[in-house]
C-alpha positions as CSV (number, residue, x, y, z in Angstrom):
1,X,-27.9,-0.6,-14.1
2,X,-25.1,-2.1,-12.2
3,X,-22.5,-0.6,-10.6
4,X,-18.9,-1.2,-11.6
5,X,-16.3,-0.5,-8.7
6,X,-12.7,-0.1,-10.1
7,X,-11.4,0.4,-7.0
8,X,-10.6,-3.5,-6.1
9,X,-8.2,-3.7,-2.9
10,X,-5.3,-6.8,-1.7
11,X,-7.9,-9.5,-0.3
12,X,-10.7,-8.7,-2.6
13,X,-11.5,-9.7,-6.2
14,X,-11.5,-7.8,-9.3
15,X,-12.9,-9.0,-12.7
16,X,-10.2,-7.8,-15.8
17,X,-9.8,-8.4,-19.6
18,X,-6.8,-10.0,-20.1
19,X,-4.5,-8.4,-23.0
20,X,-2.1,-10.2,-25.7
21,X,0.5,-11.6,-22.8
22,X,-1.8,-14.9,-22.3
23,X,-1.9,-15.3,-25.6
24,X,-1.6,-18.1,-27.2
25,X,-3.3,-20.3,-24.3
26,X,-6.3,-18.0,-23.7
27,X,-7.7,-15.4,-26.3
28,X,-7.2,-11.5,-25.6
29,X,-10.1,-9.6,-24.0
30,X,-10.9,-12.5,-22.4
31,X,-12.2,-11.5,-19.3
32,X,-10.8,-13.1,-15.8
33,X,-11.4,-13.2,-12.2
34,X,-8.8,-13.3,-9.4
35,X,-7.9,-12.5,-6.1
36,X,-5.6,-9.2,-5.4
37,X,-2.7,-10.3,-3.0
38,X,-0.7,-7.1,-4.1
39,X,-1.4,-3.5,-5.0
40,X,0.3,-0.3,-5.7
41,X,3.7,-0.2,-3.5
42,X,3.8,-3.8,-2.6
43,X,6.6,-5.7,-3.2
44,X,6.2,-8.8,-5.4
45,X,9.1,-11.4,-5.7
46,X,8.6,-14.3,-8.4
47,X,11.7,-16.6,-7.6
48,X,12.2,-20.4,-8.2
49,X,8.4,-21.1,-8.4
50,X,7.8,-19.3,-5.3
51,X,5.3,-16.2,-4.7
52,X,6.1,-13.6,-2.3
53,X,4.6,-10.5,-1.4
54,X,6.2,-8.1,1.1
55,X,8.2,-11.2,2.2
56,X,5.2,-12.9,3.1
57,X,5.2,-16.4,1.0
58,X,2.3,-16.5,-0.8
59,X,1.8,-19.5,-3.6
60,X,3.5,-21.4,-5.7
61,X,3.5,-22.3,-9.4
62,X,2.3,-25.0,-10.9
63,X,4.1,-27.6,-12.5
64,X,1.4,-28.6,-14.0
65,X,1.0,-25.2,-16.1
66,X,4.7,-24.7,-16.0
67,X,4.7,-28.0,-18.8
68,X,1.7,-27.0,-20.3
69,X,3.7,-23.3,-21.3
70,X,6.6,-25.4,-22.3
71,X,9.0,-23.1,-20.1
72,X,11.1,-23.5,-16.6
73,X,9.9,-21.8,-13.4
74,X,13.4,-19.5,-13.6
75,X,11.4,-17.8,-16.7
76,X,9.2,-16.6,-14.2
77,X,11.7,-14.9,-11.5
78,X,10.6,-11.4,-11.2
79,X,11.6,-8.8,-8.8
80,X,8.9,-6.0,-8.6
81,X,7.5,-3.0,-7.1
82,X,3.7,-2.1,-8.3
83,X,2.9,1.3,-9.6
84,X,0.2,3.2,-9.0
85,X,-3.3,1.5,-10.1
86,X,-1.8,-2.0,-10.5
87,X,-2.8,-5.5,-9.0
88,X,-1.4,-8.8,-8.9
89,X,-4.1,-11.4,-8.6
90,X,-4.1,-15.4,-8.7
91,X,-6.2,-18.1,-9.2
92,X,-7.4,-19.9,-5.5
93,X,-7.0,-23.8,-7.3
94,X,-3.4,-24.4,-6.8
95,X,-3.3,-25.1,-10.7
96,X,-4.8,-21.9,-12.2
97,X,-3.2,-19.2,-14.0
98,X,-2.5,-15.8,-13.0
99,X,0.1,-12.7,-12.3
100,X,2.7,-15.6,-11.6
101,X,2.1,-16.4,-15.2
102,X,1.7,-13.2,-17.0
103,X,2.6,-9.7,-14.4
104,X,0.8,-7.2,-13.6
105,X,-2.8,-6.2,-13.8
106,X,-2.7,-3.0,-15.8
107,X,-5.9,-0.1,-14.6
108,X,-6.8,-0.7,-17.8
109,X,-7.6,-4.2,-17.9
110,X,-9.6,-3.5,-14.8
111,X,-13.4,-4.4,-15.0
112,X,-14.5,-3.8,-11.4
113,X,-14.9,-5.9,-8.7
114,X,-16.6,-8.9,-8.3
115,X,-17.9,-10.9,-5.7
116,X,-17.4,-15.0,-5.7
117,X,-21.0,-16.9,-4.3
118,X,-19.4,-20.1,-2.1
């Protein structure tokens, strides 16, 4: 039997089912992978295609995925402080999709975490 830690920390990587806000370019319940740059209390700052966590610049979106969603970076801008139990994770290829795209990680969605093999 394995064992499923929910308890996935900024810096580690947690495993999720994503829910109906990635639809229609990936299918709900789909599950995900991603690293957790922010957690409950940080504060996460979407603006002009640029990520920042606690001021701390963090990634950028893709262009790439911004034409793909057919929408301008602006539609992105958010301004947010996490509540208890919720991540923000993204993608380590410059091009692949996460929080950026979709907000938070809700407790619920949470799998466990997970361990990449390099």
């Amino acid at each position: 039997m394995a064992k499923t830690d929910k308890n996935v920390s900024v810096g580690e990587y947690v495993a999720f089912e994503v829910d109906s806000r990635v639809e229609p370019f990936f299918k709900k319940g789909m599950p995900f992978a991603k690293l957790v740059v922010a957690a409950e209390g940080d504060h996460v700052l979407v603006k002009n295609g640029i990520l920042s966590v606690n001021g701390k610049e963090i990634k950028h979106l893709s262009d790439k995925n911004l034409n793909k969603m057919g929408i301008k970076k602006e539609a992105l801008n958010r301004d947010i402080t996490l509540n208890k139990g919720e991540l923000w994770g993204v993608g380590t290829h410059p091009d692949s999709f996460g929080s950026m795209y979709w907000g938070r990680i809700y407790p619920n969605q949470v799998i466990g975490q997970i361990y990449p093999i390099y």
